[in-house]
C-alpha positions as CSV (number, residue, x, y, z in Angstrom):
1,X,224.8,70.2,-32.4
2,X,227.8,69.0,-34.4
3,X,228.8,70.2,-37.9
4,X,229.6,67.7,-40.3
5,X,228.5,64.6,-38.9
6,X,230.2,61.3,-40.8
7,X,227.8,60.2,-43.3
8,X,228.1,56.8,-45.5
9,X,228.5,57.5,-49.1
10,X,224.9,57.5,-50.0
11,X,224.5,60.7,-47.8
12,X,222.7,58.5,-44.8
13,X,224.2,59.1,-41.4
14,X,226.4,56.8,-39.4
15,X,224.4,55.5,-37.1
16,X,225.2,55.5,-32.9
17,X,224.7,51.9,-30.9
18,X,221.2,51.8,-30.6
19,X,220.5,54.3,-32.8
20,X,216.8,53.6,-34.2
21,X,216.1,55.9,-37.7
22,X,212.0,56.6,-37.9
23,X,211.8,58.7,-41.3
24,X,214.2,60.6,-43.9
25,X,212.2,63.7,-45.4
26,X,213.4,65.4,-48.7
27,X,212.8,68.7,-50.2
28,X,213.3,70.5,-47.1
29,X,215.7,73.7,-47.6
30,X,217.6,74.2,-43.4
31,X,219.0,77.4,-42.1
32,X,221.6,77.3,-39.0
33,X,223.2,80.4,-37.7
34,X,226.9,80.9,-35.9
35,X,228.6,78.6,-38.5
36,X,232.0,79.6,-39.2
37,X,233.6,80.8,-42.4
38,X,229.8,81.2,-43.6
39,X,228.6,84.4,-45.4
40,X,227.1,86.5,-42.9
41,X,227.8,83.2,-40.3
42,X,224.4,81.7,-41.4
43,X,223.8,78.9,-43.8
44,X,221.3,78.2,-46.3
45,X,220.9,74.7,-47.9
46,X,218.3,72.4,-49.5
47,X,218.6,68.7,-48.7
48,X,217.3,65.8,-46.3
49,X,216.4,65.4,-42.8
50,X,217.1,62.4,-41.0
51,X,214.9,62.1,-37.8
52,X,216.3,58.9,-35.5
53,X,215.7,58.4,-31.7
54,X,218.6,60.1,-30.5
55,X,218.7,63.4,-33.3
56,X,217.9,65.3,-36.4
57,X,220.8,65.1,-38.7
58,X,220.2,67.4,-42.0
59,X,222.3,66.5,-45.3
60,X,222.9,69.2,-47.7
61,X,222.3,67.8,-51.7
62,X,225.7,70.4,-51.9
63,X,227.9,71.7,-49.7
64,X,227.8,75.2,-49.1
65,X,231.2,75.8,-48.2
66,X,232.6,73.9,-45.3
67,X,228.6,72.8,-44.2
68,X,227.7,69.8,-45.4
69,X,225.7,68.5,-43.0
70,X,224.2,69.1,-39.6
71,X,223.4,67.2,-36.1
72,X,221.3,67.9,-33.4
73,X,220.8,66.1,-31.0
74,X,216.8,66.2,-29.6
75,X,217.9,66.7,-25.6
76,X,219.4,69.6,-26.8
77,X,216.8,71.0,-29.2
78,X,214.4,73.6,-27.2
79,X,211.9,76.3,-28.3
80,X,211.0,74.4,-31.5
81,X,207.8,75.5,-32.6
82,X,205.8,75.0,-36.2
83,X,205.4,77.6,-37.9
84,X,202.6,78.2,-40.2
85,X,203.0,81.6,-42.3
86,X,200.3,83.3,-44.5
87,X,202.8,84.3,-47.7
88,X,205.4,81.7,-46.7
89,X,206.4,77.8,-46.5
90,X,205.8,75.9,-43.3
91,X,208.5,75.5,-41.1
92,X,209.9,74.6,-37.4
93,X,212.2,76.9,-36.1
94,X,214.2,76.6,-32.7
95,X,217.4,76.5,-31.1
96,X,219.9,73.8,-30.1
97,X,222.9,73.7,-27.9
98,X,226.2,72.6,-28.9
99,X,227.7,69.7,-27.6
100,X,231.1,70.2,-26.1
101,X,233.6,68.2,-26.7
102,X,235.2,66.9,-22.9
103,X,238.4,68.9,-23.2
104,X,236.7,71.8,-23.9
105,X,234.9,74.4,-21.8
106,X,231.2,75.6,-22.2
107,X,231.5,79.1,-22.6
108,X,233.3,78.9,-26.0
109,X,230.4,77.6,-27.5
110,X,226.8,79.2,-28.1
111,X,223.3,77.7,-29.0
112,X,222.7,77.7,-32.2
113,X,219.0,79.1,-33.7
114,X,217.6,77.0,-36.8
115,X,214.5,76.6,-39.2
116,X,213.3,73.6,-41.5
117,X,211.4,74.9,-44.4
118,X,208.9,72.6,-46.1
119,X,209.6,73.7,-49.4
120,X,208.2,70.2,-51.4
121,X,204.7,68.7,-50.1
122,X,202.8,68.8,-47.0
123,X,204.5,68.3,-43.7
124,X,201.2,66.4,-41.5
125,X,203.4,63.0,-41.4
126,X,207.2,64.9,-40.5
127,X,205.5,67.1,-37.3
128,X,203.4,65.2,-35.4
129,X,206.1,62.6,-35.1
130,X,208.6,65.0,-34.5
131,X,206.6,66.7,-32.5
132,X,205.7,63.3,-30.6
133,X,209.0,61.9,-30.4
134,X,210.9,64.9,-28.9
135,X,207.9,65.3,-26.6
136,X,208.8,61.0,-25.1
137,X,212.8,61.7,-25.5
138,X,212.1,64.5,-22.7
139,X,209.7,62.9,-20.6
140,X,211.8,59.4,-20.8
141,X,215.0,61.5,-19.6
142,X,213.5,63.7,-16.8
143,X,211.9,60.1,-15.5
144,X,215.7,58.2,-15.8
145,X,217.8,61.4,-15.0
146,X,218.5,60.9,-11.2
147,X,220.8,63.9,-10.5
148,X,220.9,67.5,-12.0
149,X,224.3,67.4,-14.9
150,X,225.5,70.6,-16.4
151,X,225.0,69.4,-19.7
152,X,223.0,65.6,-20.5
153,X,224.7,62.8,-22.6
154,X,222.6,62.9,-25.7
155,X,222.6,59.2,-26.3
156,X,220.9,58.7,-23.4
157,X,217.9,59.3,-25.7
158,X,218.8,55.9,-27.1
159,X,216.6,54.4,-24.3
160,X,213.5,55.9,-25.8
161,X,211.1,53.2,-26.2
162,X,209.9,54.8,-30.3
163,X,208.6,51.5,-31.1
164,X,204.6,51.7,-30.1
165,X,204.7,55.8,-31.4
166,X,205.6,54.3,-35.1
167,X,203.2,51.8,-35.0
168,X,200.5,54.3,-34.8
169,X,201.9,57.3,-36.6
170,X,200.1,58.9,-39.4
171,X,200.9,59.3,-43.0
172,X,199.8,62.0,-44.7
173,X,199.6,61.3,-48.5
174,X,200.8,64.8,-49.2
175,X,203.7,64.5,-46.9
176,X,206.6,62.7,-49.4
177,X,208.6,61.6,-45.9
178,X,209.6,58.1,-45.7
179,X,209.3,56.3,-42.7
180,X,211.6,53.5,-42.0
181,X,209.7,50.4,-41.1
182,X,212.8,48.8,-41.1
183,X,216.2,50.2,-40.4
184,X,218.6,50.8,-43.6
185,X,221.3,47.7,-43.9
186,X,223.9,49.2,-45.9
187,X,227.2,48.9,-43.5
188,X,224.9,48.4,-40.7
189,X,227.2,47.2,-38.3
190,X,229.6,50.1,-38.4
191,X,228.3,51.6,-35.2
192,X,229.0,55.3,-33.2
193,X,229.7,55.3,-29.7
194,X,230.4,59.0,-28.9
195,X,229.9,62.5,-30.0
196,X,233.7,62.4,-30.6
197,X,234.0,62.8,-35.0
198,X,236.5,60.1,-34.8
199,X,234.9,57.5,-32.8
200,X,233.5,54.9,-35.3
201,X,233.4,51.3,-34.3
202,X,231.9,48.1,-35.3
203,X,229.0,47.0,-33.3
204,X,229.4,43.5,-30.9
């Protein structure tokens, strides 16, 4: 996870190098515990989710605080399960881990437990390809990973072939998500290359 991800001034996320966006849902209202300076140190907020090939990033439609937005990456993202309550909204809820920055030690940083609420519309387009494209982001990594690390490079999820999976996704015409048949062009070749905040470059 990383709090506060940069964002472009339309609220879309900075993309990584080869960085592949598959939908943007609205309406959805995200919860995230352990945030600091937070009531209580959880977070409530109402906003977008950004689903790409290498994360989820969620953007708040207002701050709350310092917690504007949110990023997790999917090889960290485990126990997610979809929720479908009675008297209450659907929702996945799960945990991620936090990625540590490479002067910092482990231990100073815990996972992190969070929900997305479907608050506006169905949800039978957002969970199957979550669902689906968490499910390939694993399997690609345990088939490339050739050595045990203490904690995985999340952009190795980059190398996720999500091209065939969109081609045969389904859209549910209660679902409002918008899938991205083609990726968004606005400042397209600024490009991320690490998790560092500060490491924005232009793409070759």
């Amino acid at each position: 996870m990383a709090l506060n991800p940069q964002l472009f001034s339309n609220g879309m996320p900075v993309p990584f190098v080869n960085e592949t966006f598959v939908l943007a849902r609205d309406g959805v209202e995200f919860e995230i515990d352990k945030i600091p300076g937070a009531h209580g140190d959880r977070v409530k907020a109402k906003g977008t989710i950004y689903l790409s090939n290498i994360r989820m990033v969620f953007v708040a439609n207002k701050p709350v605080g310092n917690f504007a937005a949110f990023d997790m990456p999917l090889l960290y993202v485990h126990g997610e399960k979809f929720n479908q309550p009675i008297f209450y909204c659907n929702n996945i809820a799960g945990h991620v881990d936090p990625v540590v920055p490479d002067n910092e030690h482990r231990a100073l940083y815990s996972t992190q437990s969070f929900k997305i609420l479907f608050k506006e519309g169905g949800c039978g387009t957002f969970v199957p390809l979550f669902f689906n494209l968490i499910s390939s982001v694993r399997q690609y990594n345990q088939r490339t990973s050739t050595e045990a690390q203490p904690q995985m490079d999340p952009l190795q999820a980059a190398q996720t072939p999500v091209d065939e999976m969109m081609r045969h996704a389904y859209v549910d015409p209660n679902d409002p998500t918008r899938i991205f048949l083609q990726q968004p062009t606005q400042e397209s070749q600024l490009r991320r290359r690490t998790y560092n905040p500060h490491a924005v470059e232009n793409s070759i």
